[in-house]
N, C-alpha and C positions, 0 to 999 in steps of 0.2 A: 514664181508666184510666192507671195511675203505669207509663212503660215502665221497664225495667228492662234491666240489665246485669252481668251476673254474669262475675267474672274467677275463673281458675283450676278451671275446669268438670269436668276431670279430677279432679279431686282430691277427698277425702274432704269437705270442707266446702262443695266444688262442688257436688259432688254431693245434699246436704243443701238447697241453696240452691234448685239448680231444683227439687227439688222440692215445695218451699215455693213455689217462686212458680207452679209448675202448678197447685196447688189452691188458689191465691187468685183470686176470679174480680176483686179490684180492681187485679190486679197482669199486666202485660205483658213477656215476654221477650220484650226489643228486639235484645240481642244475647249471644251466650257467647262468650269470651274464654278461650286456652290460650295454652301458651309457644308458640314457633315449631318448636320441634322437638317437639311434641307428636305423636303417633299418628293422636288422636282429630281433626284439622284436618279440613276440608269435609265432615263428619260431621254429620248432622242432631242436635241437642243435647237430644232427645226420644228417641232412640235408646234410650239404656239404661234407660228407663221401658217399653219396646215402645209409643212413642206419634211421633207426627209433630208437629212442633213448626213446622217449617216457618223455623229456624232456623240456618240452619250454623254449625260452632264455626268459629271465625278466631281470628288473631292479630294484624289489622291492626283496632291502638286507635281510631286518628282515624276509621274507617271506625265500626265499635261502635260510638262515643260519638254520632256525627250523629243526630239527633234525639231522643238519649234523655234522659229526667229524672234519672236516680241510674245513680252504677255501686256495687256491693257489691262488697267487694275482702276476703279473705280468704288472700293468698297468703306473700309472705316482702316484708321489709323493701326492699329490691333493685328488687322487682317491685313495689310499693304506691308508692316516691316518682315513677315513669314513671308508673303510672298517676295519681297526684297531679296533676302539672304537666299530662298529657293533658286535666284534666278542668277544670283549670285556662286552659287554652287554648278548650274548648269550652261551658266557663259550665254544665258538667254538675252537678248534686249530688254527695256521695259518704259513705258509707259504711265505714269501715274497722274489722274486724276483726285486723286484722295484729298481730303482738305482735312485740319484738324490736328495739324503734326504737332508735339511737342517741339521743343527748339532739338533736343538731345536728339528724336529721330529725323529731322532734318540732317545732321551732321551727320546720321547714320547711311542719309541718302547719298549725300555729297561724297561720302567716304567709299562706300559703294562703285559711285562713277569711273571709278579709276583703275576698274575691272571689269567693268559692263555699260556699254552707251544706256543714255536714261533721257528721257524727258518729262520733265516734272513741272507741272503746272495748275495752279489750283483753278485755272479756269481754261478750256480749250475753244474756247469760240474765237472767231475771227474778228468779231467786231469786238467783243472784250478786250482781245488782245491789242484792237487800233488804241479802244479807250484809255488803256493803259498809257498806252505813248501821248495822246490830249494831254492827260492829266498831268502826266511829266510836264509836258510843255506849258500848258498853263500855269500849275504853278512856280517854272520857272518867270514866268512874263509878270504876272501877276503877286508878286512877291512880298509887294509893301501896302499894307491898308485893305488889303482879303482874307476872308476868312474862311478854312477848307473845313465843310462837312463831306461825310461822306452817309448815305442815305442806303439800307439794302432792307431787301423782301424775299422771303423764301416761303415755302408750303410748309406746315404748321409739321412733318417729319423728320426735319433738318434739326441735326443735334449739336453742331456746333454755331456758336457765335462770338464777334461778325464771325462773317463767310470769310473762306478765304480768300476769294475774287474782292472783299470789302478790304481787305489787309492785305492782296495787292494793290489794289486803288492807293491805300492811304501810302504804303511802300512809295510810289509812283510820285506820289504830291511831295513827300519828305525830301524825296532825291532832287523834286524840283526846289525846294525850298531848303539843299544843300544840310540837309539834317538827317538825324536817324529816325525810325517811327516812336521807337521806344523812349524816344526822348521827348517825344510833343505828342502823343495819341491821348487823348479822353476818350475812352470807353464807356462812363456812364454819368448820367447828372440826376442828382436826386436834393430836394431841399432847399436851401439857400448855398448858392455854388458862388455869390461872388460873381462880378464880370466877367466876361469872357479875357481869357487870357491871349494876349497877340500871341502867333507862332503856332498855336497848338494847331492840330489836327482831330477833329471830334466824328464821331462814330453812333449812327443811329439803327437799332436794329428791330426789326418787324418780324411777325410770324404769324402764318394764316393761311386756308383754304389749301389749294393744288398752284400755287403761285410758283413756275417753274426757277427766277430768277432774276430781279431786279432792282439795277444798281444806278443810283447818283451821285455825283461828285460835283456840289456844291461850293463857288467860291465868291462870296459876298462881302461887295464892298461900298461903300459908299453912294447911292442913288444908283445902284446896279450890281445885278450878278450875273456870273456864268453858272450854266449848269448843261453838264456832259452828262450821260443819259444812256444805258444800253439795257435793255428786255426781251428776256427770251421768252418765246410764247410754246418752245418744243425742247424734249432735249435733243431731238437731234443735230442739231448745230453743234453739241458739246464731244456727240459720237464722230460726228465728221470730223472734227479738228483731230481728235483724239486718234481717226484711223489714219489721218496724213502726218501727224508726228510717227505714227509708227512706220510710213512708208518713208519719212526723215530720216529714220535712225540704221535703213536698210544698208548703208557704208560707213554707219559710223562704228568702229570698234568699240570706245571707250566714250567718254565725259558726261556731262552733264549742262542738257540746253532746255531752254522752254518754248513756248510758242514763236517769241520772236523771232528765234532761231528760225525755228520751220517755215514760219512765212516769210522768212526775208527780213525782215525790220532792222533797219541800223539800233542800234543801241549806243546810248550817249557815255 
C-alpha cells in the first residue's frame, strides 16, 4: 500500500485530496501537513469526513516525510520549494500541483529530479491533460491565417495569473507553431494596441465567484474558428489525477514527468 502525504490539508484542494485517498483502498495516509499557524493542528485529519483516520494534521515536515513514499503538495510556490528540498533530503517521491513557479524554481524542481522521482503538473485532470495534446495538434494543422487566444476563469481566490493550465495551453499551441511562448505570448491589451500581430499567442484572464476552472483555446481564422474547451465543475478530477501520478511514480526512482506520462500520452 502507496503511503501518502498530503500538504495543505485545510485547504480546498486539501480537502479534495484526503478524500481521494480515504476511498482508495491502495492508498495510505501516512501523514497531513498544515501551515503552523493553522487552526486545524493535532486535529485528527478524518475529522471533517466524521470518520477517524487516526492521523493528526502537523506541521513538522521531516516528522510527515519519515517513512512515507510520496508527498502531494498542492499549496503556493513558497511552501512547494520547503517542501521540495524536505523531500529531497528524505529520498521521498513528490508530486506537485502548485502553479505560480518563478522560472528559477522551476530549474529548482528539475534539478531536484535527479535525486527523487517528481511529477509536476500545473494541471492534473485527465481531460486537461487530452486538451493539451488538441491544442498541440491544432495549432500545428492550423498554422497559417489563425489566431490563438487562450481564454481562462478562476474563483475570485486564485492569486496567480494566467493560471498555469492557461500557460500550459499557450506552451502547447507555441510547440505546435514551432515557437517558444516567450517569444509570441500577449498577456495584456490595454488602449490603442495596433493590429493584431500574426504568430503571437494572446492571453485572456477572468476572476470571479467559486468558478472551479475554466479554460479555452481559441483559434480564429477567416469565416471560422476552433475552439477546444475543458470545465471543471469539482476539484475532484484534479485529486484523482493527482493521486494516480502518485501511484505512477510507485517504481520510479528518479526524474521528472507530468501527466502525459502517467496517462500514457505519446509526446511529440
Amino acid at each position: 500500500m502507496l503511503k501518502v502525504v498530503i500538504a495543505g490539508v485545510s485547504g480546498r484542494m486539501g480537502h479534495a485530496l484526503l478524500d481521494g485517498v480515504f476511498a482508495d483502498e491502495g492508498l495510505q495516509l501516512h501523514a497531513a501537513l498544515d501551515r503552523a499557524e493553522s487552526p486545524m493542528l493535532g486535529r485528527d485529519a478524518g475529522e471533517q469526513f466524521g470518520r477517524i483516520s487516526g492521523v493528526k494534521i502537523s506541521a513538522d515536515v521531516q516528522l510527515a516525510l519519515n517513512g512515507a513514499d510520496v508527498l502531494v503538495d498542492f499549496t503556493r510556490p513558497e511552501a512547494s520549494m520547503q517542501y521540495l528540498q524536505a523531500c529531497q533530503q528524505a529520498g521521498v517521491k513528490l508530486v506537485i500541483g502548485t502553479t505560480g513557479f518563478s522560472e528559477a524554481q522551476k530549474a529548482a524542481i528539475t534539478a531536484a529530479s535527479h535525486e527523487i522521482a517528481i511529477v509536476f503538473a500545473p494541471n492534473m485532470s485527465v481531460g486537461v491533460t487530452l486538451l493539451i495534446n488538441l491544442v498541440e495538434q491544432a495549432a500545428r494543422v492550423l498554422n497559417e491565417g489563425y489566431d490563438i487566444e487562450v481564454v481562462e476563469m478562476h474563483h475570485r481566490h486564485k492569486v496567480d495569473a494566467p493560471s498555469g493550465t492557461a500557460l500550459r495551453l499557450g506552451e502547447a499551441a507555441a510547440k505546435g507553431l514551432d515557437k517558444a511562448l516567450k517569444d509570441c505570448a500577449v498577456y495584456a491589451r490595454e488602449g490603442v494596441t495596433g493590429e493584431r500581430e500574426a504568430g503571437t499567442i494572446g492571453f485572456a484572464t477572468m476572476r470571479g465567484g467559486d468558478v472551479v476552472g475554466d479554460h479555452t483555446v481559441v483559434l480564429a481564422g477567416v469565416g471560422e474558428r476552433v475552439e477546444l474547451t475543458h470545465k471543471a465543475s469539482s476539484r475532484a478530477t484534479f485529486a484523482l489525477g493527482a493521486l494516480r501520478a502518485s501511484k505512477y511514480l510507485a517504481d520510479k526512482p528518479v526524474g521528472l514527468f507530468d501527466m502525459r506520462d502517467v496517462l500514457g500520452f505519446a509526446k511529440n
